[in-house]
NUTOR-481167 format. One record per residue (C-alpha): residue in three letters; residue number from 1; x, y, z. Coordinates in Angstrom, 3 decimals, decimal comma. Example, Ala and Ser with C-alpha at 12.3 -4.5 7.8 and 13.67 -1.06 7.14 Angstrom:
! NUTOR-481167
<node><residuo>Ala</residuo><num>1</num><X>12,300</X><Y>-4,500</Y><Z>7,800</Z></node>
<node><residuo>Ser</residuo><num>2</num><X>13,670</X><Y>-1,060</Y><Z>7,140</Z></node>
This chain:
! NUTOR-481167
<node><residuo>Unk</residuo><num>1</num><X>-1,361</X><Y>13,675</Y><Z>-7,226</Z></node>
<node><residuo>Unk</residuo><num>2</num><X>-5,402</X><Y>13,934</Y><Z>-7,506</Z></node>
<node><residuo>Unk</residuo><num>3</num><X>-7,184</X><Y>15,346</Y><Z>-10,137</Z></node>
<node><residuo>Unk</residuo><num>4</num><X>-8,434</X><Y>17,749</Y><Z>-8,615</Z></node>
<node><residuo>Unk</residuo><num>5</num><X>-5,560</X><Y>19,606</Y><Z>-7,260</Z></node>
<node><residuo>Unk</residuo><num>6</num><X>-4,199</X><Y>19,272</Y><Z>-11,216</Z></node>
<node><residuo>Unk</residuo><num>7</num><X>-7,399</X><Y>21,027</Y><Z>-12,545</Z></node>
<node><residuo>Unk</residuo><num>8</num><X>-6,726</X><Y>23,595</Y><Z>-9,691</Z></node>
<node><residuo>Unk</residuo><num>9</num><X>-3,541</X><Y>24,330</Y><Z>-10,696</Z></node>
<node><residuo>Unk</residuo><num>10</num><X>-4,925</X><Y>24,203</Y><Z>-14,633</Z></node>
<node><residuo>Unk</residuo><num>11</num><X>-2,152</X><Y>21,281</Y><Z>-15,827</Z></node>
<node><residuo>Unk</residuo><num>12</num><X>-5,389</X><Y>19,641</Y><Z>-16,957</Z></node>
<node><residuo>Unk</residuo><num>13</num><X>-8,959</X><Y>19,763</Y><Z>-17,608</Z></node>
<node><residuo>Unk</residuo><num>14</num><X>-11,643</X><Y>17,046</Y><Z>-17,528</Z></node>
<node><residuo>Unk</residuo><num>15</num><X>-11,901</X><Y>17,359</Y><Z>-21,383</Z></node>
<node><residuo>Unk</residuo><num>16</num><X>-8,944</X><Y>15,125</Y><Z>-21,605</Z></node>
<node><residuo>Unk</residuo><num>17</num><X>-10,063</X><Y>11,753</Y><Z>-20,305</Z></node>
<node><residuo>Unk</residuo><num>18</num><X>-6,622</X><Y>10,476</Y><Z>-18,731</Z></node>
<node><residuo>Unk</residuo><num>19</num><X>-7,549</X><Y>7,262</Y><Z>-18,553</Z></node>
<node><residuo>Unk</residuo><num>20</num><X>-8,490</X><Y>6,580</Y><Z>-21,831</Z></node>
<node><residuo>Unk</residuo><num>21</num><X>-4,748</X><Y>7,888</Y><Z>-22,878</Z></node>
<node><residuo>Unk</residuo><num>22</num><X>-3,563</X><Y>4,262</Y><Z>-20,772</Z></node>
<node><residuo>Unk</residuo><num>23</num><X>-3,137</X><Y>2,976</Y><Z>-24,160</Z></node>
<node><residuo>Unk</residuo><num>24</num><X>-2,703</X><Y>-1,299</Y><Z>-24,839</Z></node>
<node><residuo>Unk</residuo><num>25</num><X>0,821</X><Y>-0,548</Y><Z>-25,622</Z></node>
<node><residuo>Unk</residuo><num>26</num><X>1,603</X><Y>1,286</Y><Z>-22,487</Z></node>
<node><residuo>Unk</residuo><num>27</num><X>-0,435</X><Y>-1,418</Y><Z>-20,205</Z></node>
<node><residuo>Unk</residuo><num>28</num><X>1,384</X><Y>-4,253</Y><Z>-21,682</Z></node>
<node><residuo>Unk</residuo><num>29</num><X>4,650</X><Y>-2,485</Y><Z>-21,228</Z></node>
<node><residuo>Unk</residuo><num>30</num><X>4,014</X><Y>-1,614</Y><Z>-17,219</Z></node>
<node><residuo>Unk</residuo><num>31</num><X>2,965</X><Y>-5,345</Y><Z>-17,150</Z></node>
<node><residuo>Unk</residuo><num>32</num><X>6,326</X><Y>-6,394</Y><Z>-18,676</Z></node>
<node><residuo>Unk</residuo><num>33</num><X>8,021</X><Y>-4,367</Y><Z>-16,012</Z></node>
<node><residuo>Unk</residuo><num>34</num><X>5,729</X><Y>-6,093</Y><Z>-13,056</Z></node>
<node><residuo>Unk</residuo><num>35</num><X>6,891</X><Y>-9,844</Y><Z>-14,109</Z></node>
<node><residuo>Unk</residuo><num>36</num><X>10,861</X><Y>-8,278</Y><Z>-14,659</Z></node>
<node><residuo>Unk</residuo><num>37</num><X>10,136</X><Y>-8,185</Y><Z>-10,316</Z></node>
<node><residuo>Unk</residuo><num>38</num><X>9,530</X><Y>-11,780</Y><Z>-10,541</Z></node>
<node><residuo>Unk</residuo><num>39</num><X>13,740</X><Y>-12,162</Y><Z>-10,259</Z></node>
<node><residuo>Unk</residuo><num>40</num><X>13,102</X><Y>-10,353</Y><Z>-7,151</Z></node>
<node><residuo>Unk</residuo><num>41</num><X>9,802</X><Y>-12,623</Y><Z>-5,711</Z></node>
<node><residuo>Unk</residuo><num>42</num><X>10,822</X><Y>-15,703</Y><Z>-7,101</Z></node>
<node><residuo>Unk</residuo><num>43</num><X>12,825</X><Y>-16,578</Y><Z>-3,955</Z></node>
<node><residuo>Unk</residuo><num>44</num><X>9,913</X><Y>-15,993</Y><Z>-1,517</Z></node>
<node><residuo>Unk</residuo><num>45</num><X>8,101</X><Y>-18,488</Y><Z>-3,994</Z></node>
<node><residuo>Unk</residuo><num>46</num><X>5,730</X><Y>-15,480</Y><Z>-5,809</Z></node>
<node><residuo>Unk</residuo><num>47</num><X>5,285</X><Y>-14,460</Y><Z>-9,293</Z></node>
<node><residuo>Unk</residuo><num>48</num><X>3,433</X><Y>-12,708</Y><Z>-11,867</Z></node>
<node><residuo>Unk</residuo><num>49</num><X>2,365</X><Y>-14,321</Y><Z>-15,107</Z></node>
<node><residuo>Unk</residuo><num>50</num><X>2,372</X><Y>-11,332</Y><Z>-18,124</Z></node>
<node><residuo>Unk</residuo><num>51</num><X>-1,532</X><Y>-11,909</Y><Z>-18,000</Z></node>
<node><residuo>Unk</residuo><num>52</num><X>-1,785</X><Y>-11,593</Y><Z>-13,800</Z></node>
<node><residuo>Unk</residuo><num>53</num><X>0,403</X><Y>-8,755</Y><Z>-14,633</Z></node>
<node><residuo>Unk</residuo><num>54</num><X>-1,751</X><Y>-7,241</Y><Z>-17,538</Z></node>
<node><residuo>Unk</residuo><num>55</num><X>-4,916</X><Y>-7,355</Y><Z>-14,839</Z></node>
<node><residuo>Unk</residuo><num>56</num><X>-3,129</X><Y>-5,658</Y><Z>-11,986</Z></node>
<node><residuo>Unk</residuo><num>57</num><X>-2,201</X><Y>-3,174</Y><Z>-14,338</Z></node>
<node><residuo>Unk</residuo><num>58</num><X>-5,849</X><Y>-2,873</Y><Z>-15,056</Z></node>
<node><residuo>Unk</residuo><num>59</num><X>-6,846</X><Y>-2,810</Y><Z>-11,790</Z></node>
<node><residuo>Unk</residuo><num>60</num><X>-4,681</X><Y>-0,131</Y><Z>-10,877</Z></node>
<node><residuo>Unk</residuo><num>61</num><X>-5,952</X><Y>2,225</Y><Z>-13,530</Z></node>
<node><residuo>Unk</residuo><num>62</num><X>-9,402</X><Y>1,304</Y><Z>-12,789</Z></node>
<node><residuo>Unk</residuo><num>63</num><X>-8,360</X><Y>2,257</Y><Z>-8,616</Z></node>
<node><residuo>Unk</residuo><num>64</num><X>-6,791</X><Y>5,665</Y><Z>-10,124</Z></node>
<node><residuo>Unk</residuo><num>65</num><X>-10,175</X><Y>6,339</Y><Z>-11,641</Z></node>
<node><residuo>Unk</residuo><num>66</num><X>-11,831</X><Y>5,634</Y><Z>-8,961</Z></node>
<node><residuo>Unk</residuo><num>67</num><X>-10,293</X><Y>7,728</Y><Z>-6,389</Z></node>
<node><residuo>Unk</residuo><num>68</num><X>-9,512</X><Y>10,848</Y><Z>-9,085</Z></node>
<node><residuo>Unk</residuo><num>69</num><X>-5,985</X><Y>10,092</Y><Z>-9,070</Z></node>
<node><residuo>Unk</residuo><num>70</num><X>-3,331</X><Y>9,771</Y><Z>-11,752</Z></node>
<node><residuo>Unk</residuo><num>71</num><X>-0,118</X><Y>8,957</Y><Z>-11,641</Z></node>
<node><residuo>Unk</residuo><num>72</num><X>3,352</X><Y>10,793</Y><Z>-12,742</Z></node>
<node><residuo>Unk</residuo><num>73</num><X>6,772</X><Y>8,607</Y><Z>-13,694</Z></node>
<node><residuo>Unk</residuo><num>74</num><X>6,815</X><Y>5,760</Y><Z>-12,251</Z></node>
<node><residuo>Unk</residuo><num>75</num><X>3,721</X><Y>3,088</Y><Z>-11,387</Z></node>
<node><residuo>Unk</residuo><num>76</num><X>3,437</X><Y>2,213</Y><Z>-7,632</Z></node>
<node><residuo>Unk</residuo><num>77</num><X>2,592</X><Y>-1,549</Y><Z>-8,512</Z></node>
<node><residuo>Unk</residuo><num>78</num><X>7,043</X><Y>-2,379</Y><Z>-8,868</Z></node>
<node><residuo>Unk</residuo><num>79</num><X>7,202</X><Y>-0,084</Y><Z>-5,157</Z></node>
<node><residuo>Unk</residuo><num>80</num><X>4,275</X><Y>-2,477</Y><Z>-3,915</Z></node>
<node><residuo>Unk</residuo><num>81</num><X>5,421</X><Y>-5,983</Y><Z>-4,997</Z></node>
<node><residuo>Unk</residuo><num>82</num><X>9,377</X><Y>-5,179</Y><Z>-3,615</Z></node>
<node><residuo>Unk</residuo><num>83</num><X>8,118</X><Y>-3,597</Y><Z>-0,178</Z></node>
<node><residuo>Unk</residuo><num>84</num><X>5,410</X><Y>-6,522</Y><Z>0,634</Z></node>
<node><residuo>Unk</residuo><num>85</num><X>6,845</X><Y>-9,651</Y><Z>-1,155</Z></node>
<node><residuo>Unk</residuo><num>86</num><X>9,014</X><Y>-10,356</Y><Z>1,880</Z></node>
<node><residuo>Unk</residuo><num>87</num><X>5,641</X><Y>-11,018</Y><Z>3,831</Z></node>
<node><residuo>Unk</residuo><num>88</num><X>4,755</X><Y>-14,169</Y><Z>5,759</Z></node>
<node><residuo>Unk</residuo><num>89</num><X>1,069</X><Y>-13,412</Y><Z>4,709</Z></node>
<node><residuo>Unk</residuo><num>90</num><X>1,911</X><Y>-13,537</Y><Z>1,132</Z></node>
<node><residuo>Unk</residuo><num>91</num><X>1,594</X><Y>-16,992</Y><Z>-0,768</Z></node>
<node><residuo>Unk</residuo><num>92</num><X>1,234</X><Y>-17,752</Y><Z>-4,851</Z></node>
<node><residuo>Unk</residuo><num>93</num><X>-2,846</X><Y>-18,422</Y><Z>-4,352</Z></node>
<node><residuo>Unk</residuo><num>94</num><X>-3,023</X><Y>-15,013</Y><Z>-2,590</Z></node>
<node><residuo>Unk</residuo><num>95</num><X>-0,769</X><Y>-12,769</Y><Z>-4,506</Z></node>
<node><residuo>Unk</residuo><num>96</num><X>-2,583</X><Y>-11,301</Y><Z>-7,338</Z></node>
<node><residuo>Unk</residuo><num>97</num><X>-5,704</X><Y>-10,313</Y><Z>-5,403</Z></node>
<node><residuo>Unk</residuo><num>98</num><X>-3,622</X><Y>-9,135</Y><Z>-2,075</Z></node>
<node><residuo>Unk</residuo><num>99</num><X>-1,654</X><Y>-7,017</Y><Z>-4,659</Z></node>
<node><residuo>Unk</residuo><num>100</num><X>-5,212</X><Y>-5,377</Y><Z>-6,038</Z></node>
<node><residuo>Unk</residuo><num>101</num><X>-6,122</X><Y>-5,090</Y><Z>-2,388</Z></node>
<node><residuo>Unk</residuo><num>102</num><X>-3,356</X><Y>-3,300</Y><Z>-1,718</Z></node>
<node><residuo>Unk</residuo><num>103</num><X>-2,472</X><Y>-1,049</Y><Z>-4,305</Z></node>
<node><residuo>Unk</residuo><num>104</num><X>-6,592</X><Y>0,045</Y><Z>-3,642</Z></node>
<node><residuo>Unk</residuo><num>105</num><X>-5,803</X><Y>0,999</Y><Z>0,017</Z></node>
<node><residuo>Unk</residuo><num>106</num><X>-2,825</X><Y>2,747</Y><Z>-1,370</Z></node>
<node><residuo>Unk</residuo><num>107</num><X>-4,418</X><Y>5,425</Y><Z>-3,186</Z></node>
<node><residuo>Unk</residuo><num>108</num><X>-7,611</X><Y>5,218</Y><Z>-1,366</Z></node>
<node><residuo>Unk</residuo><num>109</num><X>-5,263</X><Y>6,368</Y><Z>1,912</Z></node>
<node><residuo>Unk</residuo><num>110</num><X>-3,180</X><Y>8,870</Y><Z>0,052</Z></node>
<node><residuo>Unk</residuo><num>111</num><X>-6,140</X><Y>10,451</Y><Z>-0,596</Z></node>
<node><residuo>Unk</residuo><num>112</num><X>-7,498</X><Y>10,205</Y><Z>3,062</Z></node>
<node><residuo>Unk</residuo><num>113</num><X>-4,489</X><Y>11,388</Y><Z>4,181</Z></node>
<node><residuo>Unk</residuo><num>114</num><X>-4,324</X><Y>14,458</Y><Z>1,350</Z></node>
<node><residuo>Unk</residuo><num>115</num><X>-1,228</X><Y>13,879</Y><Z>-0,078</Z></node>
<node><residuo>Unk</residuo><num>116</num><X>0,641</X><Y>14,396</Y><Z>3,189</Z></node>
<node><residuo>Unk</residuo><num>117</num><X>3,143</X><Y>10,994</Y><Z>2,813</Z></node>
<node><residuo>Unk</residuo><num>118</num><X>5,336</X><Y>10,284</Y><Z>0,506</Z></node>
<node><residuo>Unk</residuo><num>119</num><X>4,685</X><Y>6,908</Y><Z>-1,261</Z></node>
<node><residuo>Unk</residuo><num>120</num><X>7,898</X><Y>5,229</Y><Z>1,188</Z></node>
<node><residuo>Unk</residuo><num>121</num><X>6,050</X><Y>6,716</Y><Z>4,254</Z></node>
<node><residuo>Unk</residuo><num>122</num><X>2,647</X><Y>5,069</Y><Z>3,126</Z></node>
<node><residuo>Unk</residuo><num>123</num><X>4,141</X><Y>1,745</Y><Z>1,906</Z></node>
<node><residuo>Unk</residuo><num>124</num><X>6,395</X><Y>1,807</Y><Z>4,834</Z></node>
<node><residuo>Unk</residuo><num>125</num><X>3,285</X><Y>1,989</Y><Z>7,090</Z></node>
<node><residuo>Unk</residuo><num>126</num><X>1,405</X><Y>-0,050</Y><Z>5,376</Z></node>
<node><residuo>Unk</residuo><num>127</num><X>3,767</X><Y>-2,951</Y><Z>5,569</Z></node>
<node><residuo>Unk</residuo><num>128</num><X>4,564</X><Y>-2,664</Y><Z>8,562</Z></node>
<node><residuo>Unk</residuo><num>129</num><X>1,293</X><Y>-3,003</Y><Z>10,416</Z></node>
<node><residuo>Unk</residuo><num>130</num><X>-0,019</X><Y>-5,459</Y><Z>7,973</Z></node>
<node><residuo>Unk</residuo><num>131</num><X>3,148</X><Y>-8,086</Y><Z>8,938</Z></node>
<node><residuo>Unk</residuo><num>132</num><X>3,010</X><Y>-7,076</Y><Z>12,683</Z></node>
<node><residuo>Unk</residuo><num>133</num><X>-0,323</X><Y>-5,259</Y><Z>13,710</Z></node>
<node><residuo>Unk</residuo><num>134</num><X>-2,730</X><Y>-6,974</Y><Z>10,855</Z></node>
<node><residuo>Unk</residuo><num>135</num><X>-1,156</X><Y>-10,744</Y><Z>10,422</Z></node>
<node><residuo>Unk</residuo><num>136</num><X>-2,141</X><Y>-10,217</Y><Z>6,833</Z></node>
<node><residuo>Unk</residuo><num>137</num><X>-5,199</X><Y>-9,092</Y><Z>7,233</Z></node>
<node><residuo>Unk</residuo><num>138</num><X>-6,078</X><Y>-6,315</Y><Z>4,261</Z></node>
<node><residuo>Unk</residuo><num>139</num><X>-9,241</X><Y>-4,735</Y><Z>6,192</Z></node>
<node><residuo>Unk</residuo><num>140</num><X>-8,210</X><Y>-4,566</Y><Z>9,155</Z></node>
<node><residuo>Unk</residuo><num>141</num><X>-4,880</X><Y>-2,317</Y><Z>7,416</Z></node>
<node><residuo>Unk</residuo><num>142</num><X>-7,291</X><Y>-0,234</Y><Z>6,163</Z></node>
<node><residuo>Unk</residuo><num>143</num><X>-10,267</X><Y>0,000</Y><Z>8,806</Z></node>
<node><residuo>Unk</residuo><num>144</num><X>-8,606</X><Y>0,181</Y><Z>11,419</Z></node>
<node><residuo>Unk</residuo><num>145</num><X>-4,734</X><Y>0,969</Y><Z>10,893</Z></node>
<node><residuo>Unk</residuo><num>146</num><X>-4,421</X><Y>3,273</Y><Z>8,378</Z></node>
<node><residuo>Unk</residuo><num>147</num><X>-7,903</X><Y>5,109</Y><Z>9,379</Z></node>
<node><residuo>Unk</residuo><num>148</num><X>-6,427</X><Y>5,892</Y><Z>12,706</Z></node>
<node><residuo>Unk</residuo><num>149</num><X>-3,207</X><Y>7,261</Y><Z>10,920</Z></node>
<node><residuo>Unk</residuo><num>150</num><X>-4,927</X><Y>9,215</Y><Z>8,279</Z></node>
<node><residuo>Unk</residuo><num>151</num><X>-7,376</X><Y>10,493</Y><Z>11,182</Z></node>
<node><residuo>Unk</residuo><num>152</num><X>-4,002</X><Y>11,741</Y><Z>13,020</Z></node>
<node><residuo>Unk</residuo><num>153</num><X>-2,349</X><Y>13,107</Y><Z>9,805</Z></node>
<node><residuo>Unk</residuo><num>154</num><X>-5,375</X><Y>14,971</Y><Z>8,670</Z></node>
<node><residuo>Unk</residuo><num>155</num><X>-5,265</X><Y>16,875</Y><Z>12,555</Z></node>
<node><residuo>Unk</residuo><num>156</num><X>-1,792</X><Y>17,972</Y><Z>11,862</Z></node>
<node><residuo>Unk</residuo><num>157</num><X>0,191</X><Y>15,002</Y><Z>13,073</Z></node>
<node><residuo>Unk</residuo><num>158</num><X>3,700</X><Y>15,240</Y><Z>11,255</Z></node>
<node><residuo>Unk</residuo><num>159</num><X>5,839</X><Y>12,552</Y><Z>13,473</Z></node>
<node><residuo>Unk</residuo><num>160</num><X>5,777</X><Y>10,195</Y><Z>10,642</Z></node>
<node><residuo>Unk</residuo><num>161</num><X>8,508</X><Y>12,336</Y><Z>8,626</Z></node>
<node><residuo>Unk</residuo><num>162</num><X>11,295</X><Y>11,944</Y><Z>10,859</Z></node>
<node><residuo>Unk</residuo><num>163</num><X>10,256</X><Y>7,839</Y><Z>11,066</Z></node>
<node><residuo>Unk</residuo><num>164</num><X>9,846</X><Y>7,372</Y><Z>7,126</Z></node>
<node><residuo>Unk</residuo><num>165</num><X>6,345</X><Y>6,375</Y><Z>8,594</Z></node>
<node><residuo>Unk</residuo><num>166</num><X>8,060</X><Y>3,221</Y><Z>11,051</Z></node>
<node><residuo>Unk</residuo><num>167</num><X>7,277</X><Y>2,533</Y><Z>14,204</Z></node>
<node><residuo>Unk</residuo><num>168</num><X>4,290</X><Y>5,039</Y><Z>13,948</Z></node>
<node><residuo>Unk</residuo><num>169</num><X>1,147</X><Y>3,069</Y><Z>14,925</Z></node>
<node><residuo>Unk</residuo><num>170</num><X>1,997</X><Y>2,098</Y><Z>18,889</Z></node>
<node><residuo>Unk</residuo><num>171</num><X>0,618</X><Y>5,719</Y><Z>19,296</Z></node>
<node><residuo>Unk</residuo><num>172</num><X>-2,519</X><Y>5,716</Y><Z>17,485</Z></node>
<node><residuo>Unk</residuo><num>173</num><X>-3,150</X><Y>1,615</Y><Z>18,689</Z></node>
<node><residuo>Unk</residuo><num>174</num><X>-6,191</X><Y>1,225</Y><Z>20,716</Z></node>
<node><residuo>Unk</residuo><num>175</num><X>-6,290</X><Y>-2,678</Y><Z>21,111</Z></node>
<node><residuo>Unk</residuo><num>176</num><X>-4,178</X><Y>-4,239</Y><Z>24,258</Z></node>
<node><residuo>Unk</residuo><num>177</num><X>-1,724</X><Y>-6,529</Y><Z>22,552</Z></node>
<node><residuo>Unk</residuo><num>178</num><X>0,091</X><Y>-9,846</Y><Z>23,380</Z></node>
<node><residuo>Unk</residuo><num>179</num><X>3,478</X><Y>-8,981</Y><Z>25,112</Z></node>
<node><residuo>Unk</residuo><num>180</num><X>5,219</X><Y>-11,887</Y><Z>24,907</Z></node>
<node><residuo>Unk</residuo><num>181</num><X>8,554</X><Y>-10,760</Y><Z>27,115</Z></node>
<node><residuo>Unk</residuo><num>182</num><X>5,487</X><Y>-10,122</Y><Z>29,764</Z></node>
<node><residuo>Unk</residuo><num>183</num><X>3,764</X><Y>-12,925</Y><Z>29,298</Z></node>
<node><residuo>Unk</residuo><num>184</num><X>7,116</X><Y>-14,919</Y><Z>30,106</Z></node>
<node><residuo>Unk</residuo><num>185</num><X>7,764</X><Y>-12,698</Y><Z>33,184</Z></node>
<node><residuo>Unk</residuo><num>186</num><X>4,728</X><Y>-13,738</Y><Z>34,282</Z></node>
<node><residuo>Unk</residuo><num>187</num><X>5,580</X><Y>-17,722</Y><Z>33,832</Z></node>
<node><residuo>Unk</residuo><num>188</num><X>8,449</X><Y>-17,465</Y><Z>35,486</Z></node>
<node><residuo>Unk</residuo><num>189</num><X>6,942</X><Y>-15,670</Y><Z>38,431</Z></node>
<node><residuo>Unk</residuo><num>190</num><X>4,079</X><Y>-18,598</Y><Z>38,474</Z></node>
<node><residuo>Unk</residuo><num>191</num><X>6,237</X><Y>-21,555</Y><Z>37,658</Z></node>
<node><residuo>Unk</residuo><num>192</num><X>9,708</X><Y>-20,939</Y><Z>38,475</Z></node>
């Protein structure tokens, strides 16, 4: 939820500096939680130290600043490392700073798309184009990708609810894309 629409609705006021609130104690506990997913990512050969851990966490509140945005219950980091440690574009050198990257475009998108997804319809997305549409490739997810989406959910485009936000982006895709089952067709026509 942004700050904004919380000052609207007068839950807060900008006297109260949120972020400040993000006390050691609580930052080392969210941290503690993040390596606990490391039973989880250990089989796809990732994991957190409690200090990689301790600067995500960091991160994140410095990305919730950032964008005006605070978050209620549960962090989105645990979400984020069980949705995208499955990914062939994830490896132990890159995880810690394509975890940052992500968790940015995250909020930066649920703001760009004002609030309309859920967090599953946005990570679903997200993970989804960045293992198929993206190969890995953070800007691209969020230049191209997710700015199309937002630019379609921000014009009233609601599709994505019945989906859980899969199988979305063939719609919004501009680029002509490698068919392989055409591409064999088209061998066997030529060669066989």
């Amino acid at each position: 939820m942004s700050i904004k629409e919380l000052q609207v609705k007068g839950v807060i006021n900008m006297e109260w500096n949120l972020y400040e609130s993000a006390a050691p104690a609580v930052i080392k506990k969210e941290a503690l939680s993040l390596v606990g997913k490391n039973e989880t990512t250990d089989r796809f050969g990732l994991s957190l130290t409690q200090e990689e851990a301790g600067e995500l966490v960091e991160s994140k509140n410095t990305t919730l600043r950032k964008y005006q945005r605070i978050e209620l219950g549960e962090s989105i980091l645990g979400k984020l490392i069980e949705v995208f440690c499955d990914s062939q574009y994830l490896n132990q050198e890159n995880y810690l700073p394509m975890l940052t990257r992500l968790q940015e475009i995250f909020y930066l998108y649920k703001n760009e798309t004002q609030d309309e997804l859920t967090d599953e319809e946005l990570l679903n997305f997200m993970k989804e184009q960045f293992d198929h549409v993206c190969m890995g490739d953070p800007e691209y997810l969020a230049e191209t990708c997710l700015e199309r989406f937002a630019q379609a959910v921000r014009a009233g485009y609601r599709g994505y609810r019945g989906s859980g936000g899969e199988n979305e982006y063939s719609q919004f895709d501009e680029e002509t894309r490698w068919d392989k089952d055409l591409y064999m067709d088209v061998v066997k026509e030529l060669f066989w």
